[in-house]
N, C-alpha and C positions, 0 to 999 in steps of 0.2 A: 808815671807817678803812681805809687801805688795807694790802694783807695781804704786799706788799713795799714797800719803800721806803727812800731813800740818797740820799747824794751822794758826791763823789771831787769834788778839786783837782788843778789839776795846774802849774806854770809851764812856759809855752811861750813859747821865744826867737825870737818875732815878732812883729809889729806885732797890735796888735786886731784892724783892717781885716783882715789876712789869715787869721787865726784865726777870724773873723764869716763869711768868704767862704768858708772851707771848708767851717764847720759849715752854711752858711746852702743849700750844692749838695749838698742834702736826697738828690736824684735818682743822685748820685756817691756818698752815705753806704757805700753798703754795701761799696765798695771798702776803707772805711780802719775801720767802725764795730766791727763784729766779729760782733752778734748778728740786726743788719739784713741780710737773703739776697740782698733787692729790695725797690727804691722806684720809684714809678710815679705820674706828676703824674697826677691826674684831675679839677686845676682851677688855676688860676692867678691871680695876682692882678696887681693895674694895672700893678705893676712887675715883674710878671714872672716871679715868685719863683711856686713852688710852695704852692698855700694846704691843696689838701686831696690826700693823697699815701698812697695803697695801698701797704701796706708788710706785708712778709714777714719773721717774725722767726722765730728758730731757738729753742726753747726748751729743748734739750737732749731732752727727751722726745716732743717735738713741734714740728709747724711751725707757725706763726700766721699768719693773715691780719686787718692792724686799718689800720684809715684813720683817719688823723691829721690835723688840720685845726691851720695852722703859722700864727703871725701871728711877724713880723720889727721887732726896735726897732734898728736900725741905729744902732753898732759894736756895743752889749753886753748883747742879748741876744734869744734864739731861743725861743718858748715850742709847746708843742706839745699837744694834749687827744684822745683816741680818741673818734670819731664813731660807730664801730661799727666790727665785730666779733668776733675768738676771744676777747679779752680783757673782763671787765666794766666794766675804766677803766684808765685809763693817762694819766698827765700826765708830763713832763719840760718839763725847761728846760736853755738854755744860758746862761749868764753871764760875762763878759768884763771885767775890770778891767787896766787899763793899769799898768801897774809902771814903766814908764819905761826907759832905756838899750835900749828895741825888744824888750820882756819882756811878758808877757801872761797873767795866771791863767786861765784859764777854769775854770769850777764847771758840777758834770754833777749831774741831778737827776733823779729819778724817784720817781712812787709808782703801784704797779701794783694792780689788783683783779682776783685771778684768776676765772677761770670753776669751775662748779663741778667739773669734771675736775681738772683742775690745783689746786684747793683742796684736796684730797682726795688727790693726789701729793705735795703740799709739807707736809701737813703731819707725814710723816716724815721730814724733810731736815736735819739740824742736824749740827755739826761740820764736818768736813772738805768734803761736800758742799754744806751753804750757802754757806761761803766759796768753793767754785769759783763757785755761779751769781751773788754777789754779786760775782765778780768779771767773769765773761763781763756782766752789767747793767750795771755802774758803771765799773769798771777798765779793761775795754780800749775802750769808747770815746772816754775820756781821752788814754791812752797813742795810743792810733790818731788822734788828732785832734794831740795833741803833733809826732805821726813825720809825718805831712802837712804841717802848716801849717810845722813846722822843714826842709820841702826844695823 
């Protein structure tokens, strides 16, 4: 079971394709993601895309380092599992539904397993401060994904 976990919706006034494309340059995330520092391909796959990708996450109280191994369903959707590790697991996804008139949902997802530091941080966190870190996880890579793909 994991010890955070969520999703966030969001409509964004662009095509799939381009919403797929943004989410999908893993390597460019951290410019629009929020919580991502740095991504760094450390393997590739036949198309080219980023499979498995050393990534720097800010965690308020600390910096992480967890490798992420990406597989791609071209337009609608992005999935991602932690290989190893600050983290004890981490899965997310991206998901993509076409609305039509050039409109675009995407759904953000995560369930994280913290380490035992961090297990033992969180679990005084409630109120005001869950809702910030629920929102630096879920909300601004939404909203950051929105304000990209809409320019």
């Amino acid at each position: 079971m994991p010890d955070l976990e969520g999703s966030e919706s969001i409509e964004i006034a662009a095509l799939i394709e381009r919403c797929f494309e943004v989410a999908a340059d893993v390597e460019r995330a951290p410019e629009w993601q929020g919580t991502m520092q740095a991504a760094r391909a450390l393997e590739r796959g036949s198309d080219g895309r980023p499979s498995l990708v050393e990534t720097e996450l800010d965690a308020s109280v600390a910096r992480l380092k967890v490798h992420l191994r990406f597989s791609y369903g071209e337009p609608d959707r992005i999935d991602w599992r932690r290989e190893r590790g600050d983290l004890k697991a981490l899965v997310g996804s991206w998901r993509f539904e076409q609305l039509g008139d050039g409109r675009t949902r995407a759904i953000y997802s995560l369930e994280i397993g913290l380490n035992r530091t961090l297990s033992l941080l969180s679990k005084g966190i409630r109120g005001p401060a869950e809702d910030r870190i629920r929102h630096l996880l879920l909300r601004r890579p939404v909203e950051g994904l929105k304000q990209r793909a809409e320019t």
